[in-house]
C-alpha positions in Angstrom: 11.2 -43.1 -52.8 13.6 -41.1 -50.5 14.9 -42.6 -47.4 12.2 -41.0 -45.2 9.3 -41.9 -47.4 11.0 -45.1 -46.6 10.6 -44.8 -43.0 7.5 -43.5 -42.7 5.3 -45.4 -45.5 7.9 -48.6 -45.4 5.4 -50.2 -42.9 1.9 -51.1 -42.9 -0.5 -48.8 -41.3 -3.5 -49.5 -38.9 -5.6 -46.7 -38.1 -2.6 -44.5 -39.2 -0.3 -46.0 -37.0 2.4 -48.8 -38.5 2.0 -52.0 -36.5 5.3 -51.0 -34.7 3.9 -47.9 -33.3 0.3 -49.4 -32.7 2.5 -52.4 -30.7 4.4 -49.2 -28.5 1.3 -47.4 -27.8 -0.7 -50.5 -26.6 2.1 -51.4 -24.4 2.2 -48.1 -22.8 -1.0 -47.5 -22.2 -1.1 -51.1 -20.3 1.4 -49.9 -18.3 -0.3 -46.7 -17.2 -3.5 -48.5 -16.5 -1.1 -50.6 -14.4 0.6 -48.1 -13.0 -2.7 -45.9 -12.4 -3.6 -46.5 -8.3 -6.9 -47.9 -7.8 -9.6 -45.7 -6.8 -10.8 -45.7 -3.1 -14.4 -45.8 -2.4 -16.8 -43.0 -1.1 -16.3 -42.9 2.8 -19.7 -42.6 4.3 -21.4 -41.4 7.6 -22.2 -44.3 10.0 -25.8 -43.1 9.6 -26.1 -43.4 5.9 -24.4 -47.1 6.2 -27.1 -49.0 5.0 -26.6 -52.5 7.7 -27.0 -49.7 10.1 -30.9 -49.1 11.3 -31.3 -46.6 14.1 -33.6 -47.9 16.8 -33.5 -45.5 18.9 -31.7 -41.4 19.1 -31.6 -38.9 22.0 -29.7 -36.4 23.1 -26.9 -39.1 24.5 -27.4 -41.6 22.4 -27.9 -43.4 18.5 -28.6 -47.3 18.5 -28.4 -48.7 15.6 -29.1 -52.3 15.2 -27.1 -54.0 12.2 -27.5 -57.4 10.3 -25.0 -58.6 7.4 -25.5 -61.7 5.6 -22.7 -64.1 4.9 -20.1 -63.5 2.8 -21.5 -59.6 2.1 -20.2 -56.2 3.1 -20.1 -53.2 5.7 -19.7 -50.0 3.4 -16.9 -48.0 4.3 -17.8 -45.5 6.7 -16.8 -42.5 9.6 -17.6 -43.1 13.2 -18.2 -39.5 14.0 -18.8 -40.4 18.0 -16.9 -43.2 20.4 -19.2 -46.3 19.7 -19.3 -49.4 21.9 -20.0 -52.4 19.6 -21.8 -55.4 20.9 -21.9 -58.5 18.9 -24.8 -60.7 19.3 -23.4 -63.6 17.1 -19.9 -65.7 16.3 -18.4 -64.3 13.1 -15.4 -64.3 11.9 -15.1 -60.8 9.4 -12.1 -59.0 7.8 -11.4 -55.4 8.8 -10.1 -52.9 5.7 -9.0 -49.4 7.2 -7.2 -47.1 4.3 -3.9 -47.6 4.2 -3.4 -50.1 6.1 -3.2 -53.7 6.1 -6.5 -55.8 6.0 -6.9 -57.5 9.9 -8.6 -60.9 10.1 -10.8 -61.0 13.7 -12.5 -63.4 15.1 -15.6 -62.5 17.1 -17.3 -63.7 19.9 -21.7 -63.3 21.2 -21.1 -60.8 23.8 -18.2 -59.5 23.2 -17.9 -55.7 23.2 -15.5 -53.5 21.3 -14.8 -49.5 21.4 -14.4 -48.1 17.7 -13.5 -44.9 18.2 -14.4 -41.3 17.1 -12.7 -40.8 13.3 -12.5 -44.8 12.9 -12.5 -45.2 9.2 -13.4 -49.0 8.3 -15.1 -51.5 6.3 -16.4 -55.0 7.4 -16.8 -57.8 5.2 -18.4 -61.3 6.7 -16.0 -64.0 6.1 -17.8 -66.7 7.7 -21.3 -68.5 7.2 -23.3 -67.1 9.4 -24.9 -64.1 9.9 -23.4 -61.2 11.7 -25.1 -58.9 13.9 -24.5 -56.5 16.5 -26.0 -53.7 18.2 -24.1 -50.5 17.7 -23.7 -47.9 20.6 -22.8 -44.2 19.4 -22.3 -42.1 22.8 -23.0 -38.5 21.4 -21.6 -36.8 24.2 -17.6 -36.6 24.4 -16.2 -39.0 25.8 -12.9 -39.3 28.3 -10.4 -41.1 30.6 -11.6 -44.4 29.0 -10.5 -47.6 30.6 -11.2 -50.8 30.3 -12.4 -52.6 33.6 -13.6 -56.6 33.4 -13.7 -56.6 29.5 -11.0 -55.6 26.6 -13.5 -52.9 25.2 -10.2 -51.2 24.1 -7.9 -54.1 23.0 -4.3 -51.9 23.6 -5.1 -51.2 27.2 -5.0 -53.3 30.2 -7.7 -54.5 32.5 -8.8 -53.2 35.7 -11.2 -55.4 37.1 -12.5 -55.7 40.7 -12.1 -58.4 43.2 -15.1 -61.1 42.6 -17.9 -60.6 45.6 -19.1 -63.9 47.4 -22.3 -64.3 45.7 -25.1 -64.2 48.5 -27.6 -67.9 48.2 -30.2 -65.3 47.8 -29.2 -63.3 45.0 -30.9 -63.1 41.6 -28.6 -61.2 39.6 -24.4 -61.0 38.7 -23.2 -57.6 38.2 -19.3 -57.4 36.3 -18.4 -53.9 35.6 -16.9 -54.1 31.4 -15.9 -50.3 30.9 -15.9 -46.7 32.0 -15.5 -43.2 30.4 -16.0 -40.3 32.9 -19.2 -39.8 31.2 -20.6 -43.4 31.0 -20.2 -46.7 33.0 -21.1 -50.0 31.3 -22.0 -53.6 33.2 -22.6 -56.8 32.1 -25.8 -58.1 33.9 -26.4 -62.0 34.5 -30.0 -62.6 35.3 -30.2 -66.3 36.8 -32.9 -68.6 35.9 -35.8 -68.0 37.1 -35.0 -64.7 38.9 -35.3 -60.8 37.8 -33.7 -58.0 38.8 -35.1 -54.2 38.5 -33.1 -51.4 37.0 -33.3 -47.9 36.7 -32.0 -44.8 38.6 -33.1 -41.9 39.5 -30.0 -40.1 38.9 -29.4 -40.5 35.8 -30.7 -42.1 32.4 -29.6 -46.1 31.9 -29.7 -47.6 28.4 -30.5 -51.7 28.8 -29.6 -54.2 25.9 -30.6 -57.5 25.8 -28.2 -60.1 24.9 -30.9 -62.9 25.7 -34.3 -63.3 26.0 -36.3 -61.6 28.8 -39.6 -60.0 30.1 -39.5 -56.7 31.3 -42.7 -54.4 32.9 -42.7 -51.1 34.8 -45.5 -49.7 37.2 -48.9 -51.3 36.6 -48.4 -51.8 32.3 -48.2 -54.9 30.7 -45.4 -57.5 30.5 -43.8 -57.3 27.2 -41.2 -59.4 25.9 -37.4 -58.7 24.5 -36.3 -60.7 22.0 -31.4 -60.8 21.5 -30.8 -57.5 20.9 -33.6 -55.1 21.5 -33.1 -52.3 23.9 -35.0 -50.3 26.6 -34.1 -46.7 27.1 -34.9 -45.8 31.1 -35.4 -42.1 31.9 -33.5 -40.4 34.9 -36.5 -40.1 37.9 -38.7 -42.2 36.0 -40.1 -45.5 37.6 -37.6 -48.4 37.3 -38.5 -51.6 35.3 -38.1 -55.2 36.4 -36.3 -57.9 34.1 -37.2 -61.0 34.3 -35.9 -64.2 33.5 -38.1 -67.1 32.7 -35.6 -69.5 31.3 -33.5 -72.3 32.8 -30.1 -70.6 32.0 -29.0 -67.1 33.1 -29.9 -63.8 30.5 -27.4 -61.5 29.8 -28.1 -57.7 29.9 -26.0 -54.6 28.9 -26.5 -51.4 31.2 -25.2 -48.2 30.0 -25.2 -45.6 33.0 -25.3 -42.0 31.5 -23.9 -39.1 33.0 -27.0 -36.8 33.0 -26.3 -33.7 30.6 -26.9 -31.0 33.6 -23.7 -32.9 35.2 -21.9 -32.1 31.9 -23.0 -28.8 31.1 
């Protein structure tokens, strides 16, 4: 046998590679798989998250109200509109935005946070407890955003007002949280026992509930709100009262709305 039969039939073959060869390949394809970036998942719509069920849409607002179990997911998804974020339990969550690096948050009942128009993110639930929120997508454009009494937007400072003497015969604490030019938000503290009546006739309000409360309007029927159901009050429609019946205060969210003929 000449010296290349040697070579090439010298060796045993597998498959029609020697061992040799079948050894070089297996390495390099283990380094390509290596090599090989992994895949990013689909980005979603907000809308088509499925944690994410729309309670209520108009032409200024979508509320979605969202519930992860322990140790599951968010999907990753688009905020296509500012969103205020208002978390109605303690969980501690990790944040994944593409490329960059994972952020560990705690998070607090109450506590509200602005994620932005474009926000690309996924949320999983660290801790053992079930996570919810209710999640506030304002629809019209939003600007001049500042924080006021509450981080909404962690990079900015705070502008809060001077605390008011609280008169003996007030039933309600009113702390301004944020602004846009287009929306105002307030943190309402219903004392025990008391109620306090909202709605404007100048423009629409959105009230979430942090606690539990009773609210009626007009001549209907007292109906009950249970952490984190919401009430939707139309501009120059009659107000609603709130009412308190427990022995600690109840904590409301009000969302003042530019009307859209202002915006127009």
């Amino acid at each position: 046998m000449n010296k290349l039969g040697e070579l090439f039939f010298g060796r045993h073959l597998v498959g029609g590679l020697s061992v040799k060869a079948g050894q070089a390949f297996f390495i390099v394809m283990c380094c390509l798989a290596i090599a090989a970036p992994a895949q990013e998942p689909a980005v979603i719509p907000l809308a088509s998250e499925p944690h994410h069920h729309l309670a209520l849409h108009n032409a200024y607002v979508n509320v979605y109200q969202v519930e992860v179990a322990p140790h599951d997911s968010v999907l990753l998804h688009r905020h296509d509109a500012d969103a205020i974020s208002i978390m109605l339990s303690n969980s501690t969550v990790t944040v994944r935005a593409p490329g960059k690096p994972d952020v560990h948050q705690k998070l607090v009942d109450g506590q509200l946070r602005l994620q932005a128009r474009g926000y690309v993110h996924s949320t999983s639930i660290d801790g053992d407890t079930t996570y919810r929120n209710v999640t506030v997508e304002l629809l019209l454009p939003q600007q001049s955003a500042r924080n006021l009494c509450a981080a909404v937007i962690a990079a900015l400072p705070l502008n809060c007002p001077g605390a008011q003497a609280q008169s003996p015969a007030a039933t309600h604490i009113d702390q301004p949280q944020f602004e846009t030019s287009q929306t105002y938000i307030t943190l309402i503290r219903v004392l025990p026992h008391q109620s306090v009546e909202l709605g404007d006739p100048g423009h629409p309000e959105l009230i979430v509930a942090l606690d539990a409360v009773a609210t009626a309007g007009g001549k209907g029927p007292e109906n009950s709100l249970r952490r984190g159901d919401i009430v939707w009050l139309e501009a120059a429609k009659p107000s609603q009262v709130f009412k308190n019946d427990g022995d600690k205060e109840a904590r409301l969210i009000s969302f003042a709305l530019k009307p859209l003929s202002a915006t127009e």
